[in-house]
Kinemage of the C-alpha trace (Angstrom):
@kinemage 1
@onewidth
@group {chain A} dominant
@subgroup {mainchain}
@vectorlist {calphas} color= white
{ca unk a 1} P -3.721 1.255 -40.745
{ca unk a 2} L -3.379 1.136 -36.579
{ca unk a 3} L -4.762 -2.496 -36.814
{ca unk a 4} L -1.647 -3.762 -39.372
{ca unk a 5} L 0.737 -1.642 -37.374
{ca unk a 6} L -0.417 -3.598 -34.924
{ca unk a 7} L -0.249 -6.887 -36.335
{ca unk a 8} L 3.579 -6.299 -37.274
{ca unk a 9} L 4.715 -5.451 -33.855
{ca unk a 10} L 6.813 -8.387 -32.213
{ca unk a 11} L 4.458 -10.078 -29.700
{ca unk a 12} L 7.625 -10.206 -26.850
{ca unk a 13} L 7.475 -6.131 -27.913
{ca unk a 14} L 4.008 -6.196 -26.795
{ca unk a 15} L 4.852 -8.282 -23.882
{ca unk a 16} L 7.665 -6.015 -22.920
{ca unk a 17} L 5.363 -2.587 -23.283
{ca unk a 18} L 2.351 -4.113 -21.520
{ca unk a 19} L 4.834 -5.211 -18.317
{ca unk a 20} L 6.127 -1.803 -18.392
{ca unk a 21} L 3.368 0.086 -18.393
{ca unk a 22} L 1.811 -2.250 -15.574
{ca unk a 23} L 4.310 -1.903 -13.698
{ca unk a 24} L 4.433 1.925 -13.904
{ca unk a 25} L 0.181 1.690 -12.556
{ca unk a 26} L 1.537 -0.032 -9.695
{ca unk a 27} L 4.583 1.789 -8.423
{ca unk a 28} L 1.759 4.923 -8.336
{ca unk a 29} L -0.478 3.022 -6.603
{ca unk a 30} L 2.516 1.636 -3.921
{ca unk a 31} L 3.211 5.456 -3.283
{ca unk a 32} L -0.418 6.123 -2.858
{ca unk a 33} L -0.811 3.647 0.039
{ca unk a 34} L 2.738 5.323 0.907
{ca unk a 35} L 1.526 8.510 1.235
{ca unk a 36} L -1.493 7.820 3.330
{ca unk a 37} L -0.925 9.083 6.841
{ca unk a 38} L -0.593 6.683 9.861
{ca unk a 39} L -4.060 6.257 11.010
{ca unk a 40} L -5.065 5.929 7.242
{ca unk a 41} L -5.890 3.027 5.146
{ca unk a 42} L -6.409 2.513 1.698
{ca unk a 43} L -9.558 3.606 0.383
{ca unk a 44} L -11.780 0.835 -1.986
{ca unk a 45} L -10.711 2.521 -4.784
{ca unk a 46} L -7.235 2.758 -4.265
{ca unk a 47} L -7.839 -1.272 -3.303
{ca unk a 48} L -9.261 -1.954 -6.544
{ca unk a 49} L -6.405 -0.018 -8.137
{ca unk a 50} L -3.690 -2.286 -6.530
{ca unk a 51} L -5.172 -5.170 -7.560
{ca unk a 52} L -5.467 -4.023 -11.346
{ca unk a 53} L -1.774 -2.994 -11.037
{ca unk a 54} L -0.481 -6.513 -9.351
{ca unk a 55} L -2.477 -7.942 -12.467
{ca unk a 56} L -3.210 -11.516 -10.775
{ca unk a 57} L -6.709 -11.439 -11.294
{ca unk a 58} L -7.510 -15.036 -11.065
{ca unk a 59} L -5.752 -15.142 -7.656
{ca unk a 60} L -6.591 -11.701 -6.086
{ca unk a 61} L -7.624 -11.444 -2.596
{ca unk a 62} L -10.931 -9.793 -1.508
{ca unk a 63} L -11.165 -6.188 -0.320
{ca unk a 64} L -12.707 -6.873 2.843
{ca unk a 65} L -10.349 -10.174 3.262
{ca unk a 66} L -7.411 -7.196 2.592
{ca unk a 67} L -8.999 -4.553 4.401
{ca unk a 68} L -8.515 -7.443 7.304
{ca unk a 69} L -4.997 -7.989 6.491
{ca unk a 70} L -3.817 -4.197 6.717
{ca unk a 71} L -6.037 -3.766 9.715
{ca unk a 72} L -4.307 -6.362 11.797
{ca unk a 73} L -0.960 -6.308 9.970
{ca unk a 74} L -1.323 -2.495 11.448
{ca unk a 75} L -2.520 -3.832 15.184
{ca unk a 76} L -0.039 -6.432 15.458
{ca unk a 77} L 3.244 -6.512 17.970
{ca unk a 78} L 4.970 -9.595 17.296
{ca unk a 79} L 6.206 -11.566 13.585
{ca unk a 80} L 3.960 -12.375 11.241
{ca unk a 81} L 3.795 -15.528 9.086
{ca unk a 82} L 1.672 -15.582 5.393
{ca unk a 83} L 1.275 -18.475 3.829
{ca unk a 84} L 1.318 -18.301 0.255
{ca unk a 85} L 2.301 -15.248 -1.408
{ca unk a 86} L 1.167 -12.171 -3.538
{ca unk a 87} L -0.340 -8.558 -3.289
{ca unk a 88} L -1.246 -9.168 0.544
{ca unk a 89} L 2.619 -9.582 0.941
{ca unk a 90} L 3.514 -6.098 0.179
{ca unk a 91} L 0.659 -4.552 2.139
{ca unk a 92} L 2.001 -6.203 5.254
{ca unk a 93} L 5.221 -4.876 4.422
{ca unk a 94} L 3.618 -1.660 4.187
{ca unk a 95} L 1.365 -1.694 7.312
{ca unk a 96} L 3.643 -3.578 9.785
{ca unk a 97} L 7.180 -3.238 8.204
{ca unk a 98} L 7.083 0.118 8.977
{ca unk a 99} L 6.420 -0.062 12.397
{ca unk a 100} L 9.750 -2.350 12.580
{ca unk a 101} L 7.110 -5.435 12.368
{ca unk a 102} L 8.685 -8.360 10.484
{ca unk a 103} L 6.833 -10.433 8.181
{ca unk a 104} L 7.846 -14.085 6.659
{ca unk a 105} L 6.009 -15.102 3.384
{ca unk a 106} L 5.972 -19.078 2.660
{ca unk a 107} L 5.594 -19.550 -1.215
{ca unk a 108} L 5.918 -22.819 -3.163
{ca unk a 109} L 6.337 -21.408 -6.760
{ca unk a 110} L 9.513 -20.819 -7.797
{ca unk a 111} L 8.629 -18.438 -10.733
{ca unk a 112} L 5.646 -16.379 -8.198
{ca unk a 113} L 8.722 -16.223 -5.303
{ca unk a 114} L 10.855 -14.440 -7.659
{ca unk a 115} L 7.845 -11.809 -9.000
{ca unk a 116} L 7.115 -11.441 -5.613
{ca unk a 117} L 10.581 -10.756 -4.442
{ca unk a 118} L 11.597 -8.307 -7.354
{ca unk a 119} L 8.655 -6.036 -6.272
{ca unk a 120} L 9.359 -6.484 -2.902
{ca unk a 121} L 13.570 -4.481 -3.310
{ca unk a 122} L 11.821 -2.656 -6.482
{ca unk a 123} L 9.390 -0.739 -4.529
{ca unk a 124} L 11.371 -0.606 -1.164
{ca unk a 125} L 8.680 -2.603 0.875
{ca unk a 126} L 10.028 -2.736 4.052
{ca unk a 127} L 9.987 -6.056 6.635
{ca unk a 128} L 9.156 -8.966 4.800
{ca unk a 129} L 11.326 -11.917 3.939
{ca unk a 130} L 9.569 -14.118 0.789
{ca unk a 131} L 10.525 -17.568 1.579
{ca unk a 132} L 10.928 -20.727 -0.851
{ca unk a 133} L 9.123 -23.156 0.566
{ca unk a 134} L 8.563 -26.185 -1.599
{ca unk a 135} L 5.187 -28.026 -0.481
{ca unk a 136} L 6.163 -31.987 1.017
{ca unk a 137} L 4.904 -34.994 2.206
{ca unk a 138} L 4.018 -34.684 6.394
{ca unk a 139} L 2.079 -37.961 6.915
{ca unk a 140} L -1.437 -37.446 5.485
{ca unk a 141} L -0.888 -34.164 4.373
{ca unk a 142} L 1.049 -31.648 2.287
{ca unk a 143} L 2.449 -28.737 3.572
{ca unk a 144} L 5.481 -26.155 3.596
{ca unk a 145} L 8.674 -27.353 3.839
{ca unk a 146} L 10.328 -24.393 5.577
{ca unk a 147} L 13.520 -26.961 7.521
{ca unk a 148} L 16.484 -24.529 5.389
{ca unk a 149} L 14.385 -21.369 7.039
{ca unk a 150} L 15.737 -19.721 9.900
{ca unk a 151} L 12.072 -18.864 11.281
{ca unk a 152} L 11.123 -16.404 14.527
{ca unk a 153} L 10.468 -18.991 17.398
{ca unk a 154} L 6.726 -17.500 17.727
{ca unk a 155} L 3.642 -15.584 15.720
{ca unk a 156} L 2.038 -13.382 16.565
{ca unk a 157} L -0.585 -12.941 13.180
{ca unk a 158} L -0.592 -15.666 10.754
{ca unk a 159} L -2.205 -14.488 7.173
{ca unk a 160} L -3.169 -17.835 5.420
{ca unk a 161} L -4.201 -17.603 1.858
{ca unk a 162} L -2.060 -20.773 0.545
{ca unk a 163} L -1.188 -23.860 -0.424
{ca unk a 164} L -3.697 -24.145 -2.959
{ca unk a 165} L -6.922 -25.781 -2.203
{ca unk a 166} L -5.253 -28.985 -4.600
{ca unk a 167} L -2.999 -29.468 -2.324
{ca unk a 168} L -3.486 -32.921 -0.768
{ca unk a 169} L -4.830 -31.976 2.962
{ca unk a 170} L -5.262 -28.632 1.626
{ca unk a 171} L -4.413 -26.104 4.361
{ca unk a 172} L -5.390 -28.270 7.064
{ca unk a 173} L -0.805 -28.434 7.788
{ca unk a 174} L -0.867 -25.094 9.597
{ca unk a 175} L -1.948 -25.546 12.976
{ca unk a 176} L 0.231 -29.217 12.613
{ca unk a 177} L 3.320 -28.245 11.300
{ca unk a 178} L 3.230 -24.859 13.513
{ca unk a 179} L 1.794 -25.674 16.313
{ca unk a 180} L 4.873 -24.622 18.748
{ca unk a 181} L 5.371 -21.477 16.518
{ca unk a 182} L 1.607 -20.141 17.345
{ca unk a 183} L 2.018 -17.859 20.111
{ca unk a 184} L -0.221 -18.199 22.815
{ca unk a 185} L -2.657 -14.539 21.851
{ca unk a 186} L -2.100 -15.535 18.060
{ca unk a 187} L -4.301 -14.665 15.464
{ca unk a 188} L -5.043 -16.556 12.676
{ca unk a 189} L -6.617 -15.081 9.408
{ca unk a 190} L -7.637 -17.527 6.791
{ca unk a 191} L -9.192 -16.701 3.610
{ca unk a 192} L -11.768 -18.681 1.444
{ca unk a 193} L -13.195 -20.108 4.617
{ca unk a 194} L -16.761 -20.509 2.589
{ca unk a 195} L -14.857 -23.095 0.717
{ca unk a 196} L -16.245 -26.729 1.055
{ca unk a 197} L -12.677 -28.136 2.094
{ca unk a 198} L -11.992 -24.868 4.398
{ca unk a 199} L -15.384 -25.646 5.813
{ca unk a 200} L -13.633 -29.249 6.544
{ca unk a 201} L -10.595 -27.914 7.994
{ca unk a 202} L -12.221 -25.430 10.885
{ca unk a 203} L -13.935 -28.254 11.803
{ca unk a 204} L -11.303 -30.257 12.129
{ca unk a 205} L -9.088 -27.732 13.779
{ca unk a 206} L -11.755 -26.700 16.125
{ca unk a 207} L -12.424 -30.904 17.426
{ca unk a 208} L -8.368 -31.045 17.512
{ca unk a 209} L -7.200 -27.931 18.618
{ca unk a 210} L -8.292 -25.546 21.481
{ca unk a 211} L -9.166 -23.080 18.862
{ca unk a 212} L -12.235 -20.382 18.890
{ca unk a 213} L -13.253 -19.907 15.024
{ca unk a 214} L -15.195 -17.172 14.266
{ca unk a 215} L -16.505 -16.708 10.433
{ca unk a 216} L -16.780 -13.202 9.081
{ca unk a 217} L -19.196 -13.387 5.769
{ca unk a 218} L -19.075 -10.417 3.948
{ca unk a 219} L -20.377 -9.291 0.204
{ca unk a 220} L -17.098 -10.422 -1.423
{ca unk a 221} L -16.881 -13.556 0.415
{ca unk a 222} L -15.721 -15.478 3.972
{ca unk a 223} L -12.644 -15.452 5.909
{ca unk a 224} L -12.239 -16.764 9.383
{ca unk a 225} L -10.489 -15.590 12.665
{ca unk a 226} L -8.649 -18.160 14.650
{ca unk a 227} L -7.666 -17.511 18.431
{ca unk a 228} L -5.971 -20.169 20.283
């Protein structure tokens, strides 16, 4: 009897309840890493509940590659720049928004900068500005096109987790395209750096730039720190 219920309800009902109900899981999960006093981060489990909540499974970010995030999003002074989008953005809202630390989020997508947005004013996330940035042509490369942005003149952190590694040159633009924004003590966090073409690109960056690269491995994958 449950099973033909089932089968009569609307499939946009279904859509509609599952969205709701989703988005209730995360809003308790946002006030959990609210709650958390100053010197406190999210625990694992409260990680793994976040990323259940934000529901991008395919997509989601490591915990130790987030733990890394909040930890320096926490530590850092000046701006920060993310490129590319998602449940990373509203912990950096969390962790350095609140201590009057601005972030700017680069994201290609139309239809992922305007889920990203709505969460950002639904749950109050303070400090970060979700940018459209529609990838374009920079010579042998693809990158952000961020010309309409009013960007901070220097970065202090730079989270990179985008464009996607399709993307002709892949995410080889950043240190190009930014190289007067990069602050002088910068830090540069980029994720998937196990990846054959982010293997490429630290190479490259390391022969062309006066870069020190240094690879953290860890059980749920690789990321890199970048210090100029």
């Amino acid at each position: 009897m449950l099973r033909q219920i089932k089968q009569l309800v609307p499939l946009s009902v279904k859509h509609n309840v599952k969205e709701a109900l989703q988005e209730r899981r995360l809003r308790r999960a946002l006030l959990e890493v609210k709650s958390l006093p100053v010197d406190e981060f999210p625990s694992r489990d409260l990680l793994h509940e976040l990323q259940l909540a934000w529901g991008n499974d395919s997509f989601a970010a490591r915990y130790d590659y987030l733990e890394e995030v909040i930890k320096r999003a926490n530590e850092t002074r000046g701006p920060i720049l993310e490129c590319g989008s998602g449940l990373s953005t509203l912990l950096l809202g969390l962790f350095a928004g609140r201590r009057g630390v601005q972030t700017w989020s680069l994201e290609h997508l139309p239809e992922w900068h305007a889920r990203v947005t709505k969460a950002i004013h639904r749950h109050q996330i303070p400090g970060v500005n979700v940018c459209l940035a529609p990838l374009r042509e920079y010579g042998e490369f693809d990158w952000y096109d961020f010309s309409s942005r009013r960007l901070p003149e220097s970065f202090s952190l730079i989270v990179c987790d985008g464009p996607p590694g399709i993307t002709r040159g892949g995410r080889y633009g950043l240190l190009s395209v930014l190289e007067e924004r990069i602050g002088a003590n910068a830090l540069i966090l980029l994720d998937d750096a196990d990846r054959e073409d982010e293997t490429a690109i630290l190479k490259r960056w390391s022969l062309e730039n006066d870069v020190k690269v240094n690879l953290r491995a860890t059980p749920t994958g690789t990321f890199a720190l970048l210090n100029r």
